[in-house]
C-alpha positions in Angstrom: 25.2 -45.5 -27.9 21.8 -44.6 -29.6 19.1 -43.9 -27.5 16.5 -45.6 -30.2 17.8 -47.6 -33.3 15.9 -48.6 -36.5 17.8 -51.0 -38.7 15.5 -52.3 -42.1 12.4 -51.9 -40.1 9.0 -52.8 -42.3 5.9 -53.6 -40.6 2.6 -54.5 -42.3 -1.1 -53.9 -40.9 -3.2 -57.5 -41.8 -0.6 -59.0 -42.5 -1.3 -62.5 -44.7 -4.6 -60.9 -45.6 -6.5 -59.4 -48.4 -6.7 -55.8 -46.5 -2.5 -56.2 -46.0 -0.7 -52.6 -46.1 2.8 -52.1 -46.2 2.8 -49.3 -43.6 6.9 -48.9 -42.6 9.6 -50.0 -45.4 13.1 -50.2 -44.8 13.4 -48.0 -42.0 16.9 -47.4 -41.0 18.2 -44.6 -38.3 19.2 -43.6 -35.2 18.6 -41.3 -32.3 21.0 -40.4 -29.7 20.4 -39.9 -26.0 19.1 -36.0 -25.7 17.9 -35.0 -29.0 15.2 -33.7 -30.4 13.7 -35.6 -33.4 10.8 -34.0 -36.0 8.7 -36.1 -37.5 7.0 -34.8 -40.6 4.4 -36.4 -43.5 1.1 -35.9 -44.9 -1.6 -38.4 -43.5 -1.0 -42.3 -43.9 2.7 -41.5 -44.4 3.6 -44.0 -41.6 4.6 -41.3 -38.2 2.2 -42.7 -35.9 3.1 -46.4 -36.9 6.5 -45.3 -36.4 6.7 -44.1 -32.7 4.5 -47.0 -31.6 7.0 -49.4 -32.3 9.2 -47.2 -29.9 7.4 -48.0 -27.0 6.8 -51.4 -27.4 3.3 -51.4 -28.7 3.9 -52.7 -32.5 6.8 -55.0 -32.9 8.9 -54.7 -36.4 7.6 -57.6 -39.4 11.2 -57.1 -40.8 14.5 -56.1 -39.1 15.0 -54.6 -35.7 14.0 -51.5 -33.0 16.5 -51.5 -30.2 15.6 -49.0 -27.6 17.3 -48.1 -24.5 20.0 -50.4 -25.6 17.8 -53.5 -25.9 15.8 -54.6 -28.9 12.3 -54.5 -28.4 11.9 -58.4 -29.9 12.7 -59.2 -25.9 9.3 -59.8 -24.8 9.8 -58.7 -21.4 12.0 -55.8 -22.4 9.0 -54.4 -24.5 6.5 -55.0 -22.1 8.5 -52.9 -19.8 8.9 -49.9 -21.9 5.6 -47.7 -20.9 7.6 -46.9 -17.7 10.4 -45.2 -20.0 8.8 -44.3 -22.9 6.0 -41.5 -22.9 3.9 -41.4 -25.6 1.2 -39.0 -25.7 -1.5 -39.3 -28.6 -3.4 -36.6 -30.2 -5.8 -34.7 -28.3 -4.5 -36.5 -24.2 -6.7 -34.7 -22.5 -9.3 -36.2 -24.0 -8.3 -39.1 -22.0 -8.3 -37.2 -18.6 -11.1 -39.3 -16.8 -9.7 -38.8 -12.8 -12.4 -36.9 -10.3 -9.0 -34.1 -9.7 -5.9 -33.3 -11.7 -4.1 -35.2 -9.0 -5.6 -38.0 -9.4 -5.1 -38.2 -12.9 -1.4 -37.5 -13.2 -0.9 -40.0 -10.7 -2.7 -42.9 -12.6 0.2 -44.6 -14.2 2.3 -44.0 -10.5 -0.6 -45.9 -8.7 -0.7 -48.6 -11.7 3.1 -49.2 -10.8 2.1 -49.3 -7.3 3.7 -46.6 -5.7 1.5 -45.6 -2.7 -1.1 -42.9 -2.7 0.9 -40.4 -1.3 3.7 -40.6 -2.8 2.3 -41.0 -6.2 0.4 -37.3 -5.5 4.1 -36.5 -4.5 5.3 -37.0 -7.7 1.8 -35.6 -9.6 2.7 -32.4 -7.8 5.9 -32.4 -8.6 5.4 -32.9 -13.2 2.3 -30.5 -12.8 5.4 -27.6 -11.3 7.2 -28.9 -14.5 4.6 -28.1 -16.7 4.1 -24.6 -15.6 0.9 -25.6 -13.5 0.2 -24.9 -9.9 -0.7 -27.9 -8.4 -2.3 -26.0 -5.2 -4.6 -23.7 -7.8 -5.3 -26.9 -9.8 -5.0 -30.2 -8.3 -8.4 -30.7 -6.4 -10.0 -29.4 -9.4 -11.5 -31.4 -12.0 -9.8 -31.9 -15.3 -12.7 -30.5 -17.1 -12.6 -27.4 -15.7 -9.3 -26.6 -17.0 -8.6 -24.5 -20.2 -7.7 -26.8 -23.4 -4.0 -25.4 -23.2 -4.1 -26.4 -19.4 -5.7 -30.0 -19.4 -3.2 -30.4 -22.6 -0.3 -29.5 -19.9 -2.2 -32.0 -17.4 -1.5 -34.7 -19.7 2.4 -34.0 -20.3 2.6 -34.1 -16.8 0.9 -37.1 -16.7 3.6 -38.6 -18.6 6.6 -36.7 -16.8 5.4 -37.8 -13.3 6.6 -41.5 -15.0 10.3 -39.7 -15.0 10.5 -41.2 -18.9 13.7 -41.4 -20.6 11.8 -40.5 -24.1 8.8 -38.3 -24.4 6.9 -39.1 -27.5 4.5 -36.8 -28.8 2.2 -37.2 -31.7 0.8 -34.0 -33.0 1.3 -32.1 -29.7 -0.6 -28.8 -30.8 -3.6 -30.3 -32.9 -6.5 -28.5 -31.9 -5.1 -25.5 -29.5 -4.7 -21.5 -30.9 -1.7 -19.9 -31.9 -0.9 -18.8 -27.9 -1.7 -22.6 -26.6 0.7 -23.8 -29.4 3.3 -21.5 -28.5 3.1 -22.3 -25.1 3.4 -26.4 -25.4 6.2 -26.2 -28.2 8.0 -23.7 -25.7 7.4 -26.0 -22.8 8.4 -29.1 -24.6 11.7 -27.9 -25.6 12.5 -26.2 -22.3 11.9 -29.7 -20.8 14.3 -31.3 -23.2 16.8 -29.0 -22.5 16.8 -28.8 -18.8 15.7 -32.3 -18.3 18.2 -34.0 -21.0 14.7 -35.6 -22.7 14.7 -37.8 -25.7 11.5 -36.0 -27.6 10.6 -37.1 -30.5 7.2 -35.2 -31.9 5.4 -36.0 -34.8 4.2 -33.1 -37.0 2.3 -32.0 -40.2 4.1 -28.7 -40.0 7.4 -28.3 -40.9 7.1 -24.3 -39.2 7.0 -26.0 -35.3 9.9 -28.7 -35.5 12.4 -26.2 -38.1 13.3 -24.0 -34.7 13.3 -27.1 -32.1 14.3 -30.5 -33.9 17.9 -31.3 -33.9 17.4 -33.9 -36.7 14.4 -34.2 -38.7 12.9 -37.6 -40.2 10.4 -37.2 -43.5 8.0 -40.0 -44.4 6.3 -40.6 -47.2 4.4 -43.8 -48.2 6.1 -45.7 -45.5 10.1 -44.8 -46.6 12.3 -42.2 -44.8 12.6 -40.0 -47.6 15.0 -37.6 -45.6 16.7 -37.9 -42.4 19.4 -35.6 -40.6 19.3 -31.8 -39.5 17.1 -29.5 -40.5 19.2 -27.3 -43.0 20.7 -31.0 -44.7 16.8 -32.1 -45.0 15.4 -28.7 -46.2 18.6 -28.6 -48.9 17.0 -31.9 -50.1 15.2 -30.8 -53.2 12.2 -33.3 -52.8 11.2 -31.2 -50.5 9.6 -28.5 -52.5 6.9 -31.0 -53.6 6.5 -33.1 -50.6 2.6 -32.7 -50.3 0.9 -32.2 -46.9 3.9 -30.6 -45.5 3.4 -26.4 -44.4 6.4 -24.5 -44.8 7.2 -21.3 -43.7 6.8 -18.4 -45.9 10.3 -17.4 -45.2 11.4 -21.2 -46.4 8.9 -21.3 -49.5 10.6 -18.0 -50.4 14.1 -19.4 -50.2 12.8 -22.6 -52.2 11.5 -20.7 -54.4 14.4 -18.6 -55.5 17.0 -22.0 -55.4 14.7 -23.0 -57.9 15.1 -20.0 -60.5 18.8 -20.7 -59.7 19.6 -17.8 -57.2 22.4 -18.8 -55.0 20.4 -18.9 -51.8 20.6 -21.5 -48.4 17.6 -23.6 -48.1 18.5 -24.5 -44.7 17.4 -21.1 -43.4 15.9 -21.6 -39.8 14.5 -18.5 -39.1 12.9 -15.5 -40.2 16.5 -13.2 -39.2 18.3 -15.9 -41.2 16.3 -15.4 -44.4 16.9 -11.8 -44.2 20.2 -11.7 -44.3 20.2 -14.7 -46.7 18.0 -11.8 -49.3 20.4 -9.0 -48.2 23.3 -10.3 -49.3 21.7 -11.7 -52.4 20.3 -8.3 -53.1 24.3 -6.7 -52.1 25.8 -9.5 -54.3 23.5 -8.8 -57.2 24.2 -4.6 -57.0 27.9 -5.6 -56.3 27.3 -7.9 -60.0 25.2 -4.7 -61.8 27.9 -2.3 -60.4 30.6 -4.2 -62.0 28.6 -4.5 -65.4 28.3 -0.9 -65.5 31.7 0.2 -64.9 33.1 -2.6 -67.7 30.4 -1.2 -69.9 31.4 2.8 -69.4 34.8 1.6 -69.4 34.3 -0.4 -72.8 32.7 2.2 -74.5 35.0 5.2 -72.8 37.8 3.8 -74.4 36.2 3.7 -77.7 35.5 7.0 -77.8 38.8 8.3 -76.5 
Protein backbone atom coordinates (compact mmCIF):
# COMPACT_ATOMS: atom_id res chain seq x y z
CA UNK A 1 0.00 0.00 0.00
CA UNK A 2 1.44 3.62 -0.86
CA UNK A 3 3.11 5.29 1.65
CA UNK A 4 1.65 8.91 0.34
CA UNK A 5 -1.11 9.06 -2.40
CA UNK A 6 -2.17 12.06 -4.64
CA UNK A 7 -5.38 11.42 -6.52
CA UNK A 8 -6.72 14.85 -8.69
CA UNK A 9 -5.15 17.04 -6.18
CA UNK A 10 -5.57 21.04 -6.99
CA UNK A 11 -5.22 23.52 -4.35
CA UNK A 12 -5.60 27.39 -4.84
CA UNK A 13 -3.82 30.18 -2.71
CA UNK A 14 -6.82 33.08 -1.98
CA UNK A 15 -9.12 31.17 -3.00
CA UNK A 16 -12.61 33.21 -3.95
CA UNK A 17 -10.43 36.24 -4.26
CA UNK A 18 -9.05 38.66 -6.68
CA UNK A 19 -5.22 37.56 -5.89
CA UNK A 20 -6.60 33.60 -6.40
CA UNK A 21 -3.60 31.30 -7.94
CA UNK A 22 -4.04 27.94 -9.10
CA UNK A 23 -0.92 26.61 -7.46
CA UNK A 24 -1.37 22.43 -7.75
CA UNK A 25 -3.64 21.06 -10.73
CA UNK A 26 -4.57 17.62 -11.13
CA UNK A 27 -2.02 15.98 -9.18
CA UNK A 28 -2.17 12.31 -9.40
CA UNK A 29 0.68 9.75 -7.97
CA UNK A 30 1.98 7.58 -5.54
CA UNK A 31 4.87 6.85 -3.27
CA UNK A 32 5.58 3.65 -1.81
CA UNK A 33 6.92 2.84 1.71
CA UNK A 34 10.93 3.31 1.34
CA UNK A 35 11.58 5.24 -1.63
CA UNK A 36 13.29 8.02 -2.53
CA UNK A 37 11.28 10.71 -4.45
CA UNK A 38 13.02 13.93 -6.47
CA UNK A 39 11.28 16.76 -6.76
CA UNK A 40 12.36 19.09 -9.53
CA UNK A 41 10.94 22.75 -11.10
CA UNK A 42 11.99 26.21 -11.57
CA UNK A 43 10.57 28.68 -8.92
CA UNK A 44 6.67 28.93 -8.44
CA UNK A 45 6.32 25.57 -10.09
CA UNK A 46 4.31 24.23 -7.17
CA UNK A 47 7.25 21.76 -4.92
CA UNK A 48 6.92 23.50 -1.81
CA UNK A 49 3.01 23.68 -2.05
CA UNK A 50 3.26 20.13 -2.74
CA UNK A 51 5.11 18.52 0.34
CA UNK A 52 3.03 20.70 2.65
CA UNK A 53 0.06 19.02 1.97
CA UNK A 54 2.02 15.82 2.99
CA UNK A 55 2.23 16.70 6.41
CA UNK A 56 -0.86 18.02 7.08
CA UNK A 57 -0.25 21.72 6.76
CA UNK A 58 -2.33 22.58 3.45
CA UNK A 59 -5.34 20.48 2.85
CA UNK A 60 -6.28 19.60 -1.03
CA UNK A 61 -9.23 22.27 -2.71
CA UNK A 62 -9.96 19.30 -5.13
CA UNK A 63 -9.47 15.54 -4.67
CA UNK A 64 -7.52 13.69 -2.06
CA UNK A 65 -3.85 13.23 -0.06
CA UNK A 66 -3.90 9.97 1.82
CA UNK A 67 -0.88 9.45 3.85
CA UNK A 68 0.11 6.76 6.00
CA UNK A 69 -2.94 4.99 4.82
CA UNK A 70 -5.43 7.69 5.94
CA UNK A 71 -6.50 10.73 4.02
CA UNK A 72 -5.41 13.77 5.38
CA UNK A 73 -9.31 15.38 5.08
CA UNK A 74 -9.47 13.47 8.84
CA UNK A 75 -9.05 16.34 10.96
CA UNK A 76 -7.48 14.67 13.66
CA UNK A 77 -5.46 12.36 11.42
CA UNK A 78 -3.80 15.61 9.88
CA UNK A 79 -3.28 17.29 12.96
CA UNK A 80 -1.33 14.23 14.06
CA UNK A 81 1.08 14.03 11.18
CA UNK A 82 4.14 16.31 12.49
CA UNK A 83 5.04 13.31 14.65
CA UNK A 84 5.48 11.17 11.34
CA UNK A 85 6.21 13.43 8.89
CA UNK A 86 9.52 15.50 8.94
CA UNK A 87 9.64 18.37 6.96
CA UNK A 88 12.61 20.46 7.00
CA UNK A 89 12.46 23.98 5.13
CA UNK A 90 15.16 25.70 3.44
CA UNK A 91 17.92 27.01 5.38
CA UNK A 92 16.73 24.77 9.33
CA UNK A 93 19.29 25.95 10.99
CA UNK A 94 18.18 29.07 10.74
CA UNK A 95 15.60 28.10 13.08
CA UNK A 96 18.03 26.61 15.71
CA UNK A 97 17.14 29.01 18.73
CA UNK A 98 17.98 26.30 21.85
CA UNK A 99 20.94 27.63 24.47
CA UNK A 100 22.83 23.78 23.42
CA UNK A 101 22.41 21.47 20.49
CA UNK A 102 20.68 19.26 22.97
CA UNK A 103 18.28 21.28 23.73
CA UNK A 104 17.33 21.94 20.43
CA UNK A 105 17.05 18.54 18.88
CA UNK A 106 14.99 17.72 21.80
CA UNK A 107 12.36 20.53 21.19
CA UNK A 108 9.70 18.64 19.39
CA UNK A 109 10.39 15.40 22.03
CA UNK A 110 9.65 17.87 24.99
CA UNK A 111 6.58 19.36 22.96
CA UNK A 112 5.20 15.70 22.90
CA UNK A 113 6.02 15.48 26.46
CA UNK A 114 8.50 13.02 26.84
CA UNK A 115 10.61 13.85 29.94
CA UNK A 116 13.77 15.85 29.94
CA UNK A 117 15.91 13.06 30.04
CA UNK A 118 14.69 10.95 27.92
CA UNK A 119 14.09 13.42 25.25
CA UNK A 120 18.23 14.26 25.52
CA UNK A 121 18.20 10.41 25.23
CA UNK A 122 16.84 10.41 22.01
CA UNK A 123 18.74 14.02 20.87
CA UNK A 124 21.81 12.05 21.51
CA UNK A 125 20.89 9.31 19.85
CA UNK A 126 19.73 11.34 15.91
CA UNK A 127 22.81 13.72 16.48
CA UNK A 128 25.07 9.83 16.27
CA UNK A 129 22.81 9.40 13.20
CA UNK A 130 23.78 12.35 11.60
CA UNK A 131 27.46 11.85 11.92
CA UNK A 132 27.67 14.33 15.03
CA UNK A 133 29.22 13.63 18.29
CA UNK A 134 26.87 14.54 20.75
CA UNK A 135 29.72 14.70 23.62
CA UNK A 136 31.93 17.26 21.35
CA UNK A 137 28.76 19.11 20.43
CA UNK A 138 25.78 18.92 22.59
CA UNK A 139 26.53 21.56 25.37
CA UNK A 140 27.63 23.80 22.74
CA UNK A 141 25.62 26.41 21.28
CA UNK A 142 24.08 25.97 17.86
CA UNK A 143 25.80 29.02 16.58
CA UNK A 144 28.97 27.88 17.12
CA UNK A 145 28.63 25.13 14.78
CA UNK A 146 29.92 25.12 11.09
CA UNK A 147 26.88 25.75 8.47
CA UNK A 148 27.27 21.94 7.29
CA UNK A 149 27.12 20.99 11.10
CA UNK A 150 24.07 23.14 12.38
CA UNK A 151 22.49 21.90 8.92
CA UNK A 152 23.16 18.24 10.39
CA UNK A 153 21.67 19.56 13.87
CA UNK A 154 18.46 20.23 12.20
CA UNK A 155 18.12 16.68 10.43
CA UNK A 156 18.60 15.38 13.59
CA UNK A 157 16.14 17.44 14.99
CA UNK A 158 13.71 15.82 12.83
CA UNK A 159 15.13 12.10 13.12
CA UNK A 160 15.05 12.30 17.00
CA UNK A 161 10.88 12.38 16.10
CA UNK A 162 11.63 8.66 14.58
CA UNK A 163 9.46 10.04 11.30
CA UNK A 164 8.12 7.56 8.91
CA UNK A 165 8.84 10.35 5.96
CA UNK A 166 11.57 12.82 5.90
CA UNK A 167 10.78 15.71 3.76
CA UNK A 168 13.28 17.97 2.68
CA UNK A 169 12.91 21.15 0.71
CA UNK A 170 16.09 22.27 -0.90
CA UNK A 171 18.39 20.38 1.55
CA UNK A 172 21.79 21.85 0.16
CA UNK A 173 20.74 25.64 -0.56
CA UNK A 174 23.38 27.72 0.69
CA UNK A 175 26.34 25.09 1.74
CA UNK A 176 29.75 24.43 -0.66
CA UNK A 177 30.30 21.69 -2.79
CA UNK A 178 31.87 19.42 0.36
CA UNK A 179 28.72 20.47 2.79
CA UNK A 180 26.44 19.31 -0.19
CA UNK A 181 28.20 16.21 -0.59
CA UNK A 182 28.12 15.43 2.76
CA UNK A 183 24.09 15.96 3.44
CA UNK A 184 23.01 14.28 0.08
CA UNK A 185 25.39 11.28 1.27
CA UNK A 186 23.93 11.32 4.69
CA UNK A 187 20.44 11.54 3.49
CA UNK A 188 20.52 8.62 1.33
CA UNK A 189 22.53 6.53 3.80
CA UNK A 190 19.69 7.16 6.23
CA UNK A 191 17.09 6.07 3.79
CA UNK A 192 18.80 3.08 3.15
CA UNK A 193 19.67 1.82 6.48
CA UNK A 194 16.74 3.31 8.15
CA UNK A 195 13.96 2.24 5.47
CA UNK A 196 12.98 6.30 5.23
CA UNK A 197 10.34 7.70 3.06
CA UNK A 198 12.52 10.97 1.63
CA UNK A 199 11.17 12.96 -0.51
CA UNK A 200 13.59 16.14 -1.37
CA UNK A 201 12.73 18.90 -3.37
CA UNK A 202 15.34 20.24 -5.75
CA UNK A 203 16.25 22.79 -8.51
CA UNK A 204 19.01 20.49 -9.69
CA UNK A 205 18.41 17.66 -11.57
CA UNK A 206 22.55 16.63 -10.93
CA UNK A 207 21.71 15.80 -6.80
CA UNK A 208 18.33 13.67 -7.11
CA UNK A 209 19.61 11.74 -10.82
CA UNK A 210 22.18 9.41 -8.47
CA UNK A 211 19.69 9.09 -5.32
CA UNK A 212 15.82 9.43 -6.36
CA UNK A 213 14.20 6.23 -7.14
CA UNK A 214 11.28 7.99 -8.89
CA UNK A 215 11.43 11.51 -9.93
CA UNK A 216 8.27 14.03 -10.04
CA UNK A 217 8.73 17.30 -12.46
CA UNK A 218 6.41 20.33 -11.92
CA UNK A 219 5.75 22.99 -13.90
CA UNK A 220 3.04 25.64 -13.51
CA UNK A 221 1.32 23.46 -11.00
CA UNK A 222 0.97 20.02 -13.33
CA UNK A 223 3.22 16.85 -12.92
CA UNK A 224 4.68 17.17 -16.13
CA UNK A 225 6.72 13.82 -15.60
CA UNK A 226 6.66 11.25 -13.06
CA UNK A 227 8.43 7.74 -12.70
CA UNK A 228 12.34 6.80 -12.64
CA UNK A 229 14.88 8.71 -13.49
CA UNK A 230 15.96 7.22 -16.93
CA UNK A 231 11.76 6.98 -17.98
CA UNK A 232 11.59 11.00 -16.94
CA UNK A 233 15.01 12.04 -18.49
CA UNK A 234 13.74 9.95 -21.90
CA UNK A 235 10.80 12.42 -21.74
CA UNK A 236 11.73 14.88 -24.44
CA UNK A 237 10.25 17.98 -22.56
CA UNK A 238 12.88 17.78 -20.75
CA UNK A 239 15.41 19.45 -22.84
CA UNK A 240 13.60 22.73 -22.48
CA UNK A 241 12.23 22.54 -19.02
CA UNK A 242 13.67 25.98 -17.80
CA UNK A 243 15.21 26.33 -14.29
CA UNK A 244 16.19 22.80 -14.27
CA UNK A 245 20.46 22.15 -14.19
CA UNK A 246 21.48 19.19 -15.81
CA UNK A 247 24.51 17.49 -15.81
CA UNK A 248 27.00 18.08 -18.55
CA UNK A 249 27.15 14.34 -19.07
CA UNK A 250 23.10 14.40 -19.51
CA UNK A 251 23.00 17.83 -21.69
CA UNK A 252 25.57 15.92 -23.86
CA UNK A 253 23.42 12.85 -24.29
CA UNK A 254 20.26 15.23 -24.90
CA UNK A 255 22.04 16.84 -27.13
CA UNK A 256 23.03 14.11 -29.48
CA UNK A 257 19.27 12.34 -29.22
CA UNK A 258 18.43 15.44 -30.66
CA UNK A 259 20.64 15.31 -33.95
CA UNK A 260 19.19 11.84 -34.03
CA UNK A 261 22.24 9.67 -32.63
CA UNK A 262 20.95 6.59 -31.10
CA UNK A 263 21.99 7.40 -27.64
CA UNK A 264 20.11 6.63 -23.79
CA UNK A 265 18.96 9.64 -22.21
CA UNK A 266 18.46 7.87 -19.03
CA UNK A 267 22.20 7.91 -18.40
CA UNK A 268 22.78 8.18 -14.56
CA UNK A 269 26.26 8.70 -14.26
CA UNK A 270 29.30 9.96 -15.70
CA UNK A 271 30.72 5.92 -16.26
CA UNK A 272 27.32 5.37 -17.92
CA UNK A 273 27.69 8.16 -20.51
CA UNK A 274 30.98 6.89 -21.41
CA UNK A 275 30.29 3.88 -22.38
CA UNK A 276 26.97 5.23 -23.89
CA UNK A 277 29.80 7.57 -26.39
CA UNK A 278 32.07 4.43 -26.84
CA UNK A 279 29.94 2.35 -28.30
CA UNK A 280 28.41 5.09 -30.36
CA UNK A 281 31.83 6.03 -31.44
CA UNK A 282 32.51 1.67 -32.04
CA UNK A 283 29.07 1.54 -33.78
CA UNK A 284 29.80 4.49 -35.99
CA UNK A 285 33.70 2.99 -37.09
CA UNK A 286 31.89 -0.54 -37.28
CA UNK A 287 29.18 1.62 -39.90
CA UNK A 288 32.40 3.58 -41.84
CA UNK A 289 34.23 0.24 -41.88
CA UNK A 290 31.45 -1.39 -43.60
CA UNK A 291 31.04 1.58 -46.09
CA UNK A 292 34.54 1.23 -47.02
CA UNK A 293 34.83 -2.33 -47.74
CA UNK A 294 31.32 -2.18 -50.01
CA UNK A 295 32.93 0.74 -51.63
CA UNK A 296 36.52 -1.00 -52.49
CA UNK A 297 34.57 -3.96 -53.11
CA UNK A 298 32.15 -2.05 -55.59
CA UNK A 299 34.65 -0.50 -57.44
CA UNK A 300 37.24 -3.70 -57.16
CA UNK A 301 34.94 -5.56 -59.17
CA UNK A 302 34.62 -2.97 -61.76
CA UNK A 303 37.96 -2.89 -62.46
CA UNK A 304 38.56 -6.58 -62.45
Amino acid sequence: MPIIEFQHVSYRYGRGSLDEKKALNDITFAVEPGEFIGIVGSNGSGKSTLVQHMNGLLCPDEGHVTVLGKKTSDRQHRNGLWRKVGLLFQYPEQQLFEATVIDDVAYGLRNMGMKQADAAARAREALSLVGLNPDEIGALPPLSLSGGQRRRAAIAGVLAMKPDILILDEATAGLDGPGKSDILSLVKRLQQEMGITVLMISHSMREVMALADKIAVLADGRLAAWGSASDVMREEMMSSSPGLFFSEYAQVMIKLAELGHPVNTGVRSREEALEELLTLIGRKGHERGEARAVHAGRYGRSQA
